[in-house]
SEDRENSE-820081 format. One record per atom (N, C-alpha, C): atom name; residue number from 1; x, y, z; residue in three letters. Coordinates in pm, 1 decimal, padded with zeros to 6 digits. Example, Ala and Ser with C-alpha at 12.3 -4.5 7.8 and 13.67 -1.06 7.14 Angstrom:
<vexlos>
+------+------+----------+----------+----------+------+
: name : resi :        X :        Y :        Z : resn :
+------+------+----------+----------+----------+------+
:    N :    1 :  01319.0 : -00569.0 :  00780.0 :  Ala :
:   CA :    1 :  01230.0 : -00450.0 :  00780.0 :  Ala :
:    C :    1 :  01320.0 : -00330.0 :  00780.0 :  Ala :
:    N :    2 :  01285.0 : -00225.0 :  00708.0 :  Ser :
:   CA :    2 :  01367.0 : -00106.0 :  00714.0 :  Ser :
:    C :    2 :  01290.0 :  00003.0 :  00787.0 :  Ser :
+------+------+----------+----------+----------+------+
</vexlos>
This chain:
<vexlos>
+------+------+----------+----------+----------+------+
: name : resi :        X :        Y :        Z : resn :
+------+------+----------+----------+----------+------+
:    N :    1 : -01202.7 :  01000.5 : -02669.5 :  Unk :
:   CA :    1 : -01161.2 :  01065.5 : -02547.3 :  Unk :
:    C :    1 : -01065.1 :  00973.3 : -02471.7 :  Unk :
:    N :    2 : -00942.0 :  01011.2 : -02435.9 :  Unk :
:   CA :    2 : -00825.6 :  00938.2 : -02366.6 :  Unk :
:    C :    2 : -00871.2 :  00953.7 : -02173.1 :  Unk :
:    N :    3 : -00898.2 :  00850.8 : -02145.0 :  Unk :
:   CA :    3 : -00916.4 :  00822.5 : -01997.1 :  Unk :
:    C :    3 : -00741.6 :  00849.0 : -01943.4 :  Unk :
:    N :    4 : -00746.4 :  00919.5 : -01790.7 :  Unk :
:   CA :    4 : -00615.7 :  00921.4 : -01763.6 :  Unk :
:    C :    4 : -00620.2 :  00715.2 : -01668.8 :  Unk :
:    N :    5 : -00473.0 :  00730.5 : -01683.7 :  Unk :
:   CA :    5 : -00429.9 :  00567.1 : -01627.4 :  Unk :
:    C :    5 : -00485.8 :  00582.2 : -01448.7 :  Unk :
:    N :    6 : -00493.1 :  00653.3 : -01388.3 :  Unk :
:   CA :    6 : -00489.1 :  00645.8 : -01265.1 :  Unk :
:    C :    6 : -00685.6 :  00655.4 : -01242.2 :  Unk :
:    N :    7 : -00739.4 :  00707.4 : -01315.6 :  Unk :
:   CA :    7 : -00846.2 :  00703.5 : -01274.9 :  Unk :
:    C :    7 : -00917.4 :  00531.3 : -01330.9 :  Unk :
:    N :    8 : -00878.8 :  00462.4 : -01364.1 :  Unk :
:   CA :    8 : -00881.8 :  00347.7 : -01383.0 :  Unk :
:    C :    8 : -00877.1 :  00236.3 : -01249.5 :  Unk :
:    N :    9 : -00784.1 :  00309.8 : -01212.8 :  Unk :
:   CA :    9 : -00714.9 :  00221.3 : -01087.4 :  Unk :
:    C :    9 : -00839.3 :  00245.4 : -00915.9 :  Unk :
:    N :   10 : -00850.2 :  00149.3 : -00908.0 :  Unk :
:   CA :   10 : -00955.6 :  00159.7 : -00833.3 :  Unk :
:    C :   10 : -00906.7 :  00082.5 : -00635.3 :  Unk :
:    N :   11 : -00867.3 :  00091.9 : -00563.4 :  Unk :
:   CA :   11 : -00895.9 :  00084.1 : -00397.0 :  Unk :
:    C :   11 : -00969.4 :  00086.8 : -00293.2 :  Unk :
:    N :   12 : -00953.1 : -00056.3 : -00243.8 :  Unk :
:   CA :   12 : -01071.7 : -00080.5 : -00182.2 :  Unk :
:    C :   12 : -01011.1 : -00139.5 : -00050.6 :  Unk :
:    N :   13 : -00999.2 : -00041.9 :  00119.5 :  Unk :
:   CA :   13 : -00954.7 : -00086.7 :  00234.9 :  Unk :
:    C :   13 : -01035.1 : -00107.5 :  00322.2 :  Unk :
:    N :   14 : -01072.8 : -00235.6 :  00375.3 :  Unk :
:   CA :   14 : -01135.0 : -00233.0 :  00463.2 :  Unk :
:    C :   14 : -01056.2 : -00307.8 :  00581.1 :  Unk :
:    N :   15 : -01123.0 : -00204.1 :  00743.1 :  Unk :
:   CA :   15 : -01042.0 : -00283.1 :  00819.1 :  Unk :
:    C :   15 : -01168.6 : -00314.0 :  00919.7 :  Unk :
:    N :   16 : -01173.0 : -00439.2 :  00988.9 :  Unk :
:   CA :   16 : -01293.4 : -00497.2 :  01062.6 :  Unk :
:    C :   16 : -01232.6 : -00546.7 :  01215.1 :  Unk :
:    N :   17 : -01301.1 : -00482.4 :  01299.8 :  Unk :
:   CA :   17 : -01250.9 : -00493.3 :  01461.8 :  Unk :
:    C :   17 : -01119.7 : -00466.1 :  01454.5 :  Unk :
:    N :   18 : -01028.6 : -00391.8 :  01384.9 :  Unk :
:   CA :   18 : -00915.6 : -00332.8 :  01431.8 :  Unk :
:    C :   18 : -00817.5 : -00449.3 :  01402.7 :  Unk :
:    N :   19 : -00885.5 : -00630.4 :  01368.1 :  Unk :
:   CA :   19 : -00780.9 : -00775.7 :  01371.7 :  Unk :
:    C :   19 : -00793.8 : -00742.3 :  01255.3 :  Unk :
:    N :   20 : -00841.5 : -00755.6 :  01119.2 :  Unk :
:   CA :   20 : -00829.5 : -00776.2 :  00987.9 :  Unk :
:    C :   20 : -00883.0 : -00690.3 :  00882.1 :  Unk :
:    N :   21 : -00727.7 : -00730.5 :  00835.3 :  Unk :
:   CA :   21 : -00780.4 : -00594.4 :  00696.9 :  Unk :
:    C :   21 : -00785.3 : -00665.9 :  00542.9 :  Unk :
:    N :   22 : -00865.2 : -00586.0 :  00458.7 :  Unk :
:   CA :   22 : -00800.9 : -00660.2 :  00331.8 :  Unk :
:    C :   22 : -00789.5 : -00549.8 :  00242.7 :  Unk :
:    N :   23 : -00696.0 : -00536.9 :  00133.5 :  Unk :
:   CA :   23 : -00637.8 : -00448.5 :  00056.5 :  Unk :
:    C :   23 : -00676.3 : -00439.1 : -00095.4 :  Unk :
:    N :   24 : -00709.3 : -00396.2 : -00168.8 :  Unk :
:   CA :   24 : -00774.5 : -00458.6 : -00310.8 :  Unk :
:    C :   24 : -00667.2 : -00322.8 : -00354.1 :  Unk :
:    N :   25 : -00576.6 : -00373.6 : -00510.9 :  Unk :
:   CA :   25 : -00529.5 : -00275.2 : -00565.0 :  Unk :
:    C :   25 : -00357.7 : -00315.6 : -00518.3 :  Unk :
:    N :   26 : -00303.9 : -00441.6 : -00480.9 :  Unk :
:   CA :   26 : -00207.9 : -00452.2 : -00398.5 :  Unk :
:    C :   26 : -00106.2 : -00474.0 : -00503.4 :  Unk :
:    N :   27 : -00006.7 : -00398.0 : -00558.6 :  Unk :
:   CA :   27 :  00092.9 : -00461.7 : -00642.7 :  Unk :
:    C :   27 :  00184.5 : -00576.5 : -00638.2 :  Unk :
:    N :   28 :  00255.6 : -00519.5 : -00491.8 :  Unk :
:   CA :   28 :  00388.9 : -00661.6 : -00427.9 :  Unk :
:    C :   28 :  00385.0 : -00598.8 : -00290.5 :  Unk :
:    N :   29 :  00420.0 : -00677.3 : -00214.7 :  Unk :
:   CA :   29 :  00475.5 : -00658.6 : -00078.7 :  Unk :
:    C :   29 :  00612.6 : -00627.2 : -00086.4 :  Unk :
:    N :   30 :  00644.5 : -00523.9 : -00002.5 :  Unk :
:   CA :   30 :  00770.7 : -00431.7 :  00022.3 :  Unk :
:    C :   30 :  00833.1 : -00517.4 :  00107.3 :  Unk :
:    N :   31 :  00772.3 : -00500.0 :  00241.2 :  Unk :
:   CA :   31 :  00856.5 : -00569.3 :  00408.3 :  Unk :
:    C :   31 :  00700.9 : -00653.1 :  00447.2 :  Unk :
:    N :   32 :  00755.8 : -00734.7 :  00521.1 :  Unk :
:   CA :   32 :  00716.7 : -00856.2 :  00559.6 :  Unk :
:    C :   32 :  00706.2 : -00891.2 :  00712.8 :  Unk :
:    N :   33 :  00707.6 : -00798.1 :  00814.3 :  Unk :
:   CA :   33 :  00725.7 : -00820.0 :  01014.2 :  Unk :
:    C :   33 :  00672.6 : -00840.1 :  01074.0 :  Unk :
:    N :   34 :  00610.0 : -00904.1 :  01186.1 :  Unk :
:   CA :   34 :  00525.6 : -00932.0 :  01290.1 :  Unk :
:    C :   34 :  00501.8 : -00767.9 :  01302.0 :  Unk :
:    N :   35 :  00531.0 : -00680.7 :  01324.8 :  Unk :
:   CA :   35 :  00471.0 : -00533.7 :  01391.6 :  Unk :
:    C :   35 :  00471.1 : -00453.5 :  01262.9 :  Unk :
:    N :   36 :  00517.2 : -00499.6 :  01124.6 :  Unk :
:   CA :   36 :  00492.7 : -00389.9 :  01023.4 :  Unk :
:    C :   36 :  00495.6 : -00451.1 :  00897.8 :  Unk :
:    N :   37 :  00394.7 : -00414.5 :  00807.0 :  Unk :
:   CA :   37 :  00364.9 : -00451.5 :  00654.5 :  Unk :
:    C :   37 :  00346.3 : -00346.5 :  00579.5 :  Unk :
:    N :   38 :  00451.1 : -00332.8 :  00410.8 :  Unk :
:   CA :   38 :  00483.3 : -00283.0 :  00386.4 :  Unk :
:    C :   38 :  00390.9 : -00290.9 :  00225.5 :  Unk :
:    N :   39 :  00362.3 : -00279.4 :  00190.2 :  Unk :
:   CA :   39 :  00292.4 : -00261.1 :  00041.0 :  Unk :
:    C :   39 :  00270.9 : -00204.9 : -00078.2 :  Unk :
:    N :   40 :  00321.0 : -00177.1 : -00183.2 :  Unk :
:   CA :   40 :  00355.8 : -00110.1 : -00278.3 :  Unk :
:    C :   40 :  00167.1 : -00160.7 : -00373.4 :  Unk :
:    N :   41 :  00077.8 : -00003.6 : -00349.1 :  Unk :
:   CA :   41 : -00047.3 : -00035.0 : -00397.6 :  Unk :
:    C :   41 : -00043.7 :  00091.3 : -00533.7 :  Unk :
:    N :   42 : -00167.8 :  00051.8 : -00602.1 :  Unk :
:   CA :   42 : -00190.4 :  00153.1 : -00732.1 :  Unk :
:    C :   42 : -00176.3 :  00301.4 : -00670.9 :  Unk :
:    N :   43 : -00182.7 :  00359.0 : -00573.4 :  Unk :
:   CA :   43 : -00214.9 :  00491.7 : -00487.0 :  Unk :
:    C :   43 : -00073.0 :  00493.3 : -00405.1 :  Unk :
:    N :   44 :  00021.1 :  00459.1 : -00451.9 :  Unk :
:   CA :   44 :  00126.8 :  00446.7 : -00374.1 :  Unk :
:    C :   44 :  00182.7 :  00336.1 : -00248.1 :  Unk :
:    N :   45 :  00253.2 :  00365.0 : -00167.2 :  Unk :
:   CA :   45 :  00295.8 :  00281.9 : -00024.0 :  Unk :
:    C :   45 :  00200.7 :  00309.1 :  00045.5 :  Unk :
:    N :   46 :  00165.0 :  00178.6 :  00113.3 :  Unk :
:   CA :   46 :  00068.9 :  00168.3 :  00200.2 :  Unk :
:    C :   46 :  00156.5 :  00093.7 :  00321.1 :  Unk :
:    N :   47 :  00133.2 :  00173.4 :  00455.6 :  Unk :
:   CA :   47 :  00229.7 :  00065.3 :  00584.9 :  Unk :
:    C :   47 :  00126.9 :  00056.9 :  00664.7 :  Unk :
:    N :   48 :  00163.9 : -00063.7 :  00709.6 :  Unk :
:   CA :   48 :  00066.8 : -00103.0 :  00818.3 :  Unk :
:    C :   48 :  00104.3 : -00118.9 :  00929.7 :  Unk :
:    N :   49 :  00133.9 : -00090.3 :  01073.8 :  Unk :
:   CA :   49 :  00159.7 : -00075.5 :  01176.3 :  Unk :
:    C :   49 :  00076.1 : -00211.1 :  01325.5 :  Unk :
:    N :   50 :  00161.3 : -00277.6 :  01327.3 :  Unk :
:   CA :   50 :  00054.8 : -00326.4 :  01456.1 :  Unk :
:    C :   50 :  00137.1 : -00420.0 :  01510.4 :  Unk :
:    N :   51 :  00068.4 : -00516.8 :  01591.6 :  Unk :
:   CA :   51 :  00163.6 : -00654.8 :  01654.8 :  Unk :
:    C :   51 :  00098.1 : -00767.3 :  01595.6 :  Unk :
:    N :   52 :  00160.3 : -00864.6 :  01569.9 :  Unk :
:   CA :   52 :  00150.4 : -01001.3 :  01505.1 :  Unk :
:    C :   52 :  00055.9 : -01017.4 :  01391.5 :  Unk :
:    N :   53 :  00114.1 : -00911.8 :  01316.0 :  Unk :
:   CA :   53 :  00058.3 : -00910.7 :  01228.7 :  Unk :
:    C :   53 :  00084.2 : -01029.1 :  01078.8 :  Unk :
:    N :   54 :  00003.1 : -01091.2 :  01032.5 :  Unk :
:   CA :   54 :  00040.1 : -01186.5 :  00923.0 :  Unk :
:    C :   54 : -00044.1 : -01146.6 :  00795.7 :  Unk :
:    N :   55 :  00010.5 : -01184.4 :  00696.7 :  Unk :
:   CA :   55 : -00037.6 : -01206.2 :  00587.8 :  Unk :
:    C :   55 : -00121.0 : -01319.3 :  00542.4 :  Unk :
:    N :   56 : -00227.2 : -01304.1 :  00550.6 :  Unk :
:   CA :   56 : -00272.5 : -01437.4 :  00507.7 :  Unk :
:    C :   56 : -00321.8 : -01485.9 :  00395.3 :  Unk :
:    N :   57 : -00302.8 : -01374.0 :  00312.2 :  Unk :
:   CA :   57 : -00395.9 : -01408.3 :  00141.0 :  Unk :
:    C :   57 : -00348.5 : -01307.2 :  00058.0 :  Unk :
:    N :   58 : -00252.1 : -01337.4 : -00055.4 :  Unk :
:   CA :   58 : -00249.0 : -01234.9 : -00144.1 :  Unk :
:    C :   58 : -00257.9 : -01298.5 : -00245.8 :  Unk :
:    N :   59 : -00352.7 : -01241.9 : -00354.9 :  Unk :
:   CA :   59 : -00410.0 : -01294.0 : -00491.5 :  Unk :
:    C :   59 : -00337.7 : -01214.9 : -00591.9 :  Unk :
:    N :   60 : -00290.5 : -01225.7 : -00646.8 :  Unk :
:   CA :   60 : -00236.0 : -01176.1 : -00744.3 :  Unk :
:    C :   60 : -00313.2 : -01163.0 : -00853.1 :  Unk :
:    N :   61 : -00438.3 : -01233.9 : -00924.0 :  Unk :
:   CA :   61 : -00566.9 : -01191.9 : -01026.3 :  Unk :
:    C :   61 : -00626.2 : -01033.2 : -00952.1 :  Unk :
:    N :   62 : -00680.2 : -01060.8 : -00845.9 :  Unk :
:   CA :   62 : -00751.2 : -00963.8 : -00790.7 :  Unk :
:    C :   62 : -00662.6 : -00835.3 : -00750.1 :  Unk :
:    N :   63 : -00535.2 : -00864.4 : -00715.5 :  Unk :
:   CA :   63 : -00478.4 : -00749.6 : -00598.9 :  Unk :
:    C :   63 : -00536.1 : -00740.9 : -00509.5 :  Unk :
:    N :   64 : -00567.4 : -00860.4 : -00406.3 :  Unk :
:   CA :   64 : -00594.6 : -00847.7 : -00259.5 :  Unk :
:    C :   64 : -00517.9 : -00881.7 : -00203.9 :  Unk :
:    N :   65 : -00517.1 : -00803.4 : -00076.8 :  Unk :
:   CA :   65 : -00421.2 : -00863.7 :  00050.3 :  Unk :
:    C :   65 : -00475.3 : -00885.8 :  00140.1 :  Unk :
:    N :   66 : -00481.4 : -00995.3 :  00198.6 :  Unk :
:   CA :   66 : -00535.5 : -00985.5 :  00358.6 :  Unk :
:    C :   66 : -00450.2 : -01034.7 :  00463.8 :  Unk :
:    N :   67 : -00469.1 : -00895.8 :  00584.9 :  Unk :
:   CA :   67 : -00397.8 : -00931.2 :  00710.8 :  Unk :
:    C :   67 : -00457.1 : -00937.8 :  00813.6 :  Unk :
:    N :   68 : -00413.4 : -00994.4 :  00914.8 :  Unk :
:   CA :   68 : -00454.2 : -01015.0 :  01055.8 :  Unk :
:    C :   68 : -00368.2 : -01000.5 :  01157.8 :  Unk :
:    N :   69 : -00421.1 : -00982.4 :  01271.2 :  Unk :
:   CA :   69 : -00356.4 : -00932.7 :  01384.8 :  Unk :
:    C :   69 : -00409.1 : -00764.3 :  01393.7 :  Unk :
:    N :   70 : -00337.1 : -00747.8 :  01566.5 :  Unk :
:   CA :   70 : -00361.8 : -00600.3 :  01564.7 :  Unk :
:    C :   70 : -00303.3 : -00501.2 :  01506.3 :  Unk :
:    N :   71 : -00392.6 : -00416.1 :  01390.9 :  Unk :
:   CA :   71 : -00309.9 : -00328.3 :  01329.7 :  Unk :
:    C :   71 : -00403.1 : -00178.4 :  01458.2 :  Unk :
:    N :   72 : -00276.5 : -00098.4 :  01422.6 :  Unk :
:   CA :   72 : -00263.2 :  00004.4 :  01498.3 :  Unk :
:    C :   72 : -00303.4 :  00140.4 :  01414.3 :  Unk :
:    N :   73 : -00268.2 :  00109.5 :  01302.6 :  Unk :
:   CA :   73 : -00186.3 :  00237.9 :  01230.7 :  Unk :
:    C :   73 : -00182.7 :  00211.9 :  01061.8 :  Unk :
:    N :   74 : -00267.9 :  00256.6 :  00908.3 :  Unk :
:   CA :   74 : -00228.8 :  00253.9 :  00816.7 :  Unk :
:    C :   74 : -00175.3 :  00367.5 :  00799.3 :  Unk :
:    N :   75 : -00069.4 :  00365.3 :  00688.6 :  Unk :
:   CA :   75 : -00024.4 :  00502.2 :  00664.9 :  Unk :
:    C :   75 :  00035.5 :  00503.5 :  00549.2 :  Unk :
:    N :   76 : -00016.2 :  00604.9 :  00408.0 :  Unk :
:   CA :   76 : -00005.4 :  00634.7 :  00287.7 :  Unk :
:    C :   76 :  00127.5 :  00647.6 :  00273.1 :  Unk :
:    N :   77 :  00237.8 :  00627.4 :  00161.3 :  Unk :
:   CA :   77 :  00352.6 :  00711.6 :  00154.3 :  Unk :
:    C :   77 :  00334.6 :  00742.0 : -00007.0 :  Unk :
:    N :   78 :  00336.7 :  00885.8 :  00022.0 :  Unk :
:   CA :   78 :  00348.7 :  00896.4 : -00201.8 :  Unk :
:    C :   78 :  00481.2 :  00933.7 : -00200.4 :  Unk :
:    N :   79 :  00512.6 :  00877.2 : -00322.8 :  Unk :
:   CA :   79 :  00668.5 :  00852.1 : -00365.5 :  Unk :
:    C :   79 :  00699.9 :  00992.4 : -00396.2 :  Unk :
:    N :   80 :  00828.3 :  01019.2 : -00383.6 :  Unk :
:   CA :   80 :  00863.8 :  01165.9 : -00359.4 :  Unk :
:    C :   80 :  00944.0 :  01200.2 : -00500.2 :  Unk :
:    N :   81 :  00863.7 :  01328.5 : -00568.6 :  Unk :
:   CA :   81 :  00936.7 :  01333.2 : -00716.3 :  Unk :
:    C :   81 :  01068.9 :  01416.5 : -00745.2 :  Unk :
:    N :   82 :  01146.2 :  01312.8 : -00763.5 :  Unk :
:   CA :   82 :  01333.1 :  01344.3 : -00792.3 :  Unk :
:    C :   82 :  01322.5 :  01466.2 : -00917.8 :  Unk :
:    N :   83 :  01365.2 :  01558.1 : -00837.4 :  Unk :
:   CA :   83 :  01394.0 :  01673.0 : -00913.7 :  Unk :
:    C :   83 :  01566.4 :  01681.8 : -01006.4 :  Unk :
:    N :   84 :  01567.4 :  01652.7 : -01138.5 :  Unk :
:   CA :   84 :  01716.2 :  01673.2 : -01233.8 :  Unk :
:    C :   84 :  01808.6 :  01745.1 : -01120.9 :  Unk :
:    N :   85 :  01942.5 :  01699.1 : -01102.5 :  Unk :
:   CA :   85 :  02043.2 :  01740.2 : -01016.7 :  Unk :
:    C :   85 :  02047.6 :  01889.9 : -01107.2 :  Unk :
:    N :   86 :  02087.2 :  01906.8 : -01235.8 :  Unk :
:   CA :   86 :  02114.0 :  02029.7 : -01287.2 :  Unk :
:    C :   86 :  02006.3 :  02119.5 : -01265.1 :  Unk :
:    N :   87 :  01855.9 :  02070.6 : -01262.2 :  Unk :
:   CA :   87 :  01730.1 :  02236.5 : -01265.5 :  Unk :
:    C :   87 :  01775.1 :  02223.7 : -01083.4 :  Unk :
:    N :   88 :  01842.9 :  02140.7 : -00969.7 :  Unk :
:   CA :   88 :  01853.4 :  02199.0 : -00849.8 :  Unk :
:    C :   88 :  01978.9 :  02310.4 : -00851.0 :  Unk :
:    N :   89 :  02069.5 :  02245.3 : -00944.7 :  Unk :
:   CA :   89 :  02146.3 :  02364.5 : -00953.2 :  Unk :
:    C :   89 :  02186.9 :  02483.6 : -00996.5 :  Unk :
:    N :   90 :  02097.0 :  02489.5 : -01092.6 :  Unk :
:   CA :   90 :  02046.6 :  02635.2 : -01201.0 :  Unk :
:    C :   90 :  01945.8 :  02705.0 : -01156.5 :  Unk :
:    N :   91 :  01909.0 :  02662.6 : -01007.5 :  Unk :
:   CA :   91 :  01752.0 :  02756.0 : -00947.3 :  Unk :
:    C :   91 :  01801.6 :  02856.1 : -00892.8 :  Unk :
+------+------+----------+----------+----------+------+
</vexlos>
């Protein structure tokens, strides 16, 4: 029996008093700002929204990230699927 690839992939967010989060599943960091962190995870873009916000730990064995400061705001982005220029123009 063939397992699909994504159900493999496993995410784990926790955020504690609103100062620190940590990310399990983290591929690379996108953007890097005191008010915004950017993250490319197994489940897509992950942004993080807040003020002074830092990075303070990313493992690359595990795929963790951990940040601190006030985050405000996570927010999912799924990558948007590019439809062939020709099936937009033959519809």
């Amino acid at each position: 029996m063939e397992i699909k690839e994504k159900e493999n992939k496993e995410q784990l967010i926790v955020l504690s008093n609103k100062k620190n989060l940590s990310v399990t599943g983290t591929n690379k960091i996108i953007s890097l700002k005191p008010d915004l962190i950017q993250l490319d995870t197994v489940y897509g873009g992950l942004v993080i929204s807040g003020s002074n916000l830092e990075l303070i730990k990313l493992d690359n064995n595990t795929t963790r990230a951990e940040i601190s400061g006030t985050i405000n705001e996570l927010k999912f982005i799924q990558p948007k699927n590019k439809e062939p220029l020709l099936r937009k123009i033959f519809k």
